[in-house]
C-alpha positions in Angstrom: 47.0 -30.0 91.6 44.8 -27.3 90.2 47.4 -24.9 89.5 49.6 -27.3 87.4 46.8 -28.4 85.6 45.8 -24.6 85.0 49.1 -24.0 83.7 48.8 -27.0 81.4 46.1 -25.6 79.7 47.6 -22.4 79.3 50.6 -23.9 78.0 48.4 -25.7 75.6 46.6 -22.8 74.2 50.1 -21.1 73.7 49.2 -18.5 76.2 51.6 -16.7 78.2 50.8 -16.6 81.8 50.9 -12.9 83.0 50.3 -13.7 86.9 49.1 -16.6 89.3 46.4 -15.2 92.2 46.5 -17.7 94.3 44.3 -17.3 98.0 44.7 -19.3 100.8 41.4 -17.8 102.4 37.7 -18.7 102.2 36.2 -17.9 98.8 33.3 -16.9 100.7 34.4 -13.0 100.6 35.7 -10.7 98.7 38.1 -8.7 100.9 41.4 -11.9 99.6 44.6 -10.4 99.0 45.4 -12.0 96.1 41.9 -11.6 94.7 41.9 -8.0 95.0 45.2 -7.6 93.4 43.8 -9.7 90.4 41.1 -7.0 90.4 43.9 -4.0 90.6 45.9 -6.0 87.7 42.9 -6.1 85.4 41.8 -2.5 85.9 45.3 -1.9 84.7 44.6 -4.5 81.6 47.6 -6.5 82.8 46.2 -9.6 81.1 42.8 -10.5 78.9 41.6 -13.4 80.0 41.3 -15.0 83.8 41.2 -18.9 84.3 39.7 -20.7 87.4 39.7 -24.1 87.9 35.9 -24.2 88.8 33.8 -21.0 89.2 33.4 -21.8 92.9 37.3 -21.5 93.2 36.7 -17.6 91.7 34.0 -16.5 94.9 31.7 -18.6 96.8 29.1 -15.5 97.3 26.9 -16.6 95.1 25.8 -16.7 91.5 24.6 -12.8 91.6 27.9 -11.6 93.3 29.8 -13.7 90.6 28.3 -12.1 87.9 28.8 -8.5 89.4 32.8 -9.0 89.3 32.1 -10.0 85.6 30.5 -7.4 84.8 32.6 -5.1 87.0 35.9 -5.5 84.2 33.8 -5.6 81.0 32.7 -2.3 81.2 
């Protein structure tokens, strides 16, 4: 449901969807396949812009740890 809804709004803002990073593991860590291949993708500036359906969908380590990846790709 969230993914066809996240694909909606893509379609919607005329954006092309680059990649789908989809983990079936606990948001509680970091160490997710998909999410550290999201990570590889945007060090490589594969894509701009990252889309979550809620920001505890992105990491459940907390507010601080959230900010962190954030920060981590605008540099």
């Amino acid at each position: 449901n969230q993914v066809s809804q996240l694909r909606q709004f893509a379609a919607a803002q005329s954006w092309e969807v680059m990649a789908e990073y989809v983990d079936h593991e606990s948001g509680g860590k970091a160490d997710r396949s998909e999410f550290r291949r999201m990570f590889t993708d945007a060090a490589q500036r594969k894509f701009d812009v990252v889309v979550v359906w809620a920001l505890d969908r992105f990491t459940r380590e907390g507010v601080a740890e959230t900010f962190e990846y954030i920060k981590r790709q605008t540099r």
